[in-house]
N, C-alpha and C positions, 0 to 999 in steps of 0.2 A: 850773338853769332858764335861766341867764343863758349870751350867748356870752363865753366869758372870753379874754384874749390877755394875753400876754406881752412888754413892753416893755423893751428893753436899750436904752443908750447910754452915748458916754465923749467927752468934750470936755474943753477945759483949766478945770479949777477955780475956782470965783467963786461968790460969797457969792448964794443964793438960787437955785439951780438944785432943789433938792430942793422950796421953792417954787413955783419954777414948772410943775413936775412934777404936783405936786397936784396945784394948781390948776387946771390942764389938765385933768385927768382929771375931775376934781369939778365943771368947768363944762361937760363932755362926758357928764354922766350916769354915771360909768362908780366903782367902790367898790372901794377896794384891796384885795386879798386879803391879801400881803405883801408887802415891800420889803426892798431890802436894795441900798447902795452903798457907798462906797471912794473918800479921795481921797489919789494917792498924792505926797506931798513929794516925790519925789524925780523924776519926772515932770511933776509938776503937773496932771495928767490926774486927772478925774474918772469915776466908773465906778457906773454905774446899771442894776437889775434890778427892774422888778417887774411881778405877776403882781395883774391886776384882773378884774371885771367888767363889762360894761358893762349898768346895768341901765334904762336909757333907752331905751322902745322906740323914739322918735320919732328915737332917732339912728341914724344908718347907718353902717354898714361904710366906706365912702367917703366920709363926711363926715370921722368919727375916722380915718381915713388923709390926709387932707388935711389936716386940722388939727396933727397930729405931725409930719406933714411940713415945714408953718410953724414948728410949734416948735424943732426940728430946726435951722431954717435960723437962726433968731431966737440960738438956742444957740451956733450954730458947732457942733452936737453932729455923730458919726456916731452913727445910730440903727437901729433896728430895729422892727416889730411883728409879732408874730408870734402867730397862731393857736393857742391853746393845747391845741385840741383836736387838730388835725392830726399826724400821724405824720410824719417828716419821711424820706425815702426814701432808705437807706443800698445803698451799691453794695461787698459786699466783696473786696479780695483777697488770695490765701493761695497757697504754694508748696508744698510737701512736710509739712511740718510742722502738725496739726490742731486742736491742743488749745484755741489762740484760738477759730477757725473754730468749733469743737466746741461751745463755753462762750457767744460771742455768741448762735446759732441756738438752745442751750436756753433761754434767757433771753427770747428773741423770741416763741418758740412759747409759752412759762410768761407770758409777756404781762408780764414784769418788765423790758421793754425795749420802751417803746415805739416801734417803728418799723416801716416798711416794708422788706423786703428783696427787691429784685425782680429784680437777678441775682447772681450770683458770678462773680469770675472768677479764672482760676487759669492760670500754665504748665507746668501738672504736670496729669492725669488724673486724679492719688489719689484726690480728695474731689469727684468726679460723683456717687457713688451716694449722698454722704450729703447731697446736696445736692437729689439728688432726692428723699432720703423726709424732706426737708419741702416738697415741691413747688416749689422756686426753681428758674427756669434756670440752666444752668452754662456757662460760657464757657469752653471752651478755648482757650486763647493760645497756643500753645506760644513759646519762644526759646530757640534752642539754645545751649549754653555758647561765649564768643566770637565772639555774633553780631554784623553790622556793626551802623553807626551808622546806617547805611540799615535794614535789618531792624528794627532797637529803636524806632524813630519811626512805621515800619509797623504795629507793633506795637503802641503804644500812640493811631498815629490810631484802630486800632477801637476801643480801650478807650474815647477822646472820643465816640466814635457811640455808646457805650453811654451813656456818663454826659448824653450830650443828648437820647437815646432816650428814656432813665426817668426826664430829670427829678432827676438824684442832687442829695441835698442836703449829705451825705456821703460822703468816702470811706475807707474801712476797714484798713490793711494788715495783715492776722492775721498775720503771720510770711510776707510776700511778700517775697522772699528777690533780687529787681533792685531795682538804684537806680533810680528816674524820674529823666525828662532836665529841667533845668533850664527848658524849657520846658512840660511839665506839672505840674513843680512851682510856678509861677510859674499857672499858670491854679489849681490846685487851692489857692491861697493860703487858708489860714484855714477850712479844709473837707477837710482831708486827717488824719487821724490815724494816726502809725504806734505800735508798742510795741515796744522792744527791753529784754538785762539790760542794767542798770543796773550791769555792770562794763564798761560802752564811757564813755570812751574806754581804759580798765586793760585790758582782754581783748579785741583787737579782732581778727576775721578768724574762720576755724572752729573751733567745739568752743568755746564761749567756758567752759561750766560746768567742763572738762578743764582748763580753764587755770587755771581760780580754785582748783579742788580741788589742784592743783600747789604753787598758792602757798600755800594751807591760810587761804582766807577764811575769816572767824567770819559774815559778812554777805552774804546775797544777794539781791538784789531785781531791778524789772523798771521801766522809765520810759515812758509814754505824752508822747507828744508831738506836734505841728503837724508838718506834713513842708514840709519845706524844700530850697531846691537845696543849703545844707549839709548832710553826710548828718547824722544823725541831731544834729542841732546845733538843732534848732527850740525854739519857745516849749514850756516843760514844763508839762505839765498837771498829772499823778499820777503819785506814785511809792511806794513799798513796800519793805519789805525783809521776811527774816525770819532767822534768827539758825540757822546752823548749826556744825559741832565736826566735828574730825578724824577721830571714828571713821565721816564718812559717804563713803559710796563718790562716783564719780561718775554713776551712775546716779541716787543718793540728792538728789544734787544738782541735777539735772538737771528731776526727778520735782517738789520743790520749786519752783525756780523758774519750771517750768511752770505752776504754780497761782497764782504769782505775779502771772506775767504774765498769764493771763485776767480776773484781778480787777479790776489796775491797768485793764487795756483796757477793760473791763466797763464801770466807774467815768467813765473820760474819756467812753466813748460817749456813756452816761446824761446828763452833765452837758451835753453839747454838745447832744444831741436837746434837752434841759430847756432850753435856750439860756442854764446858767447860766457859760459861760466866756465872757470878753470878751478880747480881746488888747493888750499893753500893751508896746508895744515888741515886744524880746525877749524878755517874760515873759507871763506870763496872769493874768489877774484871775479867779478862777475860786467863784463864792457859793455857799454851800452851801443 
């Protein structure tokens, strides 16, 4: 019955900040639902999530934004508030390869992911048609293999007209198979998630499941992570494994840690829309 939002922050560590958090909230009308923070020793940085009420009719939306804001500044905190009700508006992109793609949009449509997806975009054609029978627009990009450095920034100025168009609050990469230029990387800071296996940097370049089946891994899994101008070198979110044996082919293999990697992806999304990951350096604070 109440409007509820979503409160994150991380500032350097000191005695009574979970205090003044209350209290804030308790003198703003507003009733915790749950809490949950982190201070990490070895950063010094403190890392705060929680999920209230506001049950004060006589307080406003811009009152309680202005006041966090003070707090905020009183803190040294970076902070957040965020609407708990709103869907936050995910932009995704995929290359050849579906089964991320496939596994997000069942999840969206079954309402076990809340978000909005309002285009896709792709430089491959494959997934137009399944991207219209859930009614999403589909963007084709195309780049052709060894396009200039002029063409690839062409290419990605439309992708920015997309993400200022719709308002992206994320962006997605199922199995998008180009590197982004250090300069979309650096705009997308902290709002980009990619998923790769989890044998990079061991298996790196094509065929990664052929390689590992070579070596005759007992272990294969999939890593979600922040996208970074290092390639896949970003803050880690989620990661997974699952246990396989010599008598599996590479098909067998391959089959697995597709499933893998939709879940792990799956997983990071949820928790980002949830605004339950914070960033902490090179690492993630991630509350379950």
């Amino acid at each position: 019955m109440y409007p509820e939002y979503i409160l994150t922050l991380s500032c350097l560590d000191h005695r009574g900040i979970v205090l003044r958090v209350s209290g804030f909230l308790a003198e703003h009308g507003c009733n915790i639902i749950d809490s949950a923070q982190f201070g990490d020793p070895e950063s010094k940085l403190f890392f705060m999530r929680v999920h209230f009420a506001l049950e004060d009719d006589a307080m406003s939306d811009e009152l309680l934004r202005a006041g966090f804001g003070s707090l905020c500044e009183d803190l040294g905190a970076d902070g957040a508030l965020h609407d708990a009700k709103r869907k936050p508006r995910v932009l995704i992109m995929v290359s050849k390869i579906g089964h991320c793609l496939n596994d997000l949009l069942f999840r969206y449509r079954s309402g076990l992911l809340p978000v909005e997806i309002p285009a896709i975009v792709s430089n491959h054609m494959d997934f137009y048609q399944l991207a219209a029978s859930y009614n999403i627009p589909f963007h084709h990009l195309p780049l052709e293999a060894g396009a200039s450095e002029s063409a690839k920034l062409a290419q990605e100025a439309r992708i920015i007209e997309l993400l200022d168009t719709h308002r992206i609050d994320l962006v997605v990469l199922a199995r998008y198979m180009q590197i982004l230029s250090p300069g979309l990387c650096d705009a997308l800071k902290g709002r980009a998630i990619n998923i790769h296996h989890s044998f990079l940097p061991s298996f790196k370049g094509a065929r990664p499941y052929a390689q590992a089946h070579r070596r005759g891994v007992k272990l294969i899994g999939a890593t979600a992570h922040f996208v970074t101008g290092d390639l896949d070198e970003g803050p880690i979110i989620e990661q997974d494994v699952e246990r396989v044996d010599h008598a599996m082919s590479v098909d067998q293999l391959t089959a697995i840690g597709r499933d893998v990697e939709s879940v792990v992806l799956a997983r990071a999304v949820k928790w980002f829309v949830e605004h339950r990951i914070l960033l902490n350096g090179d690492k993630t604070v991630v509350f379950s």
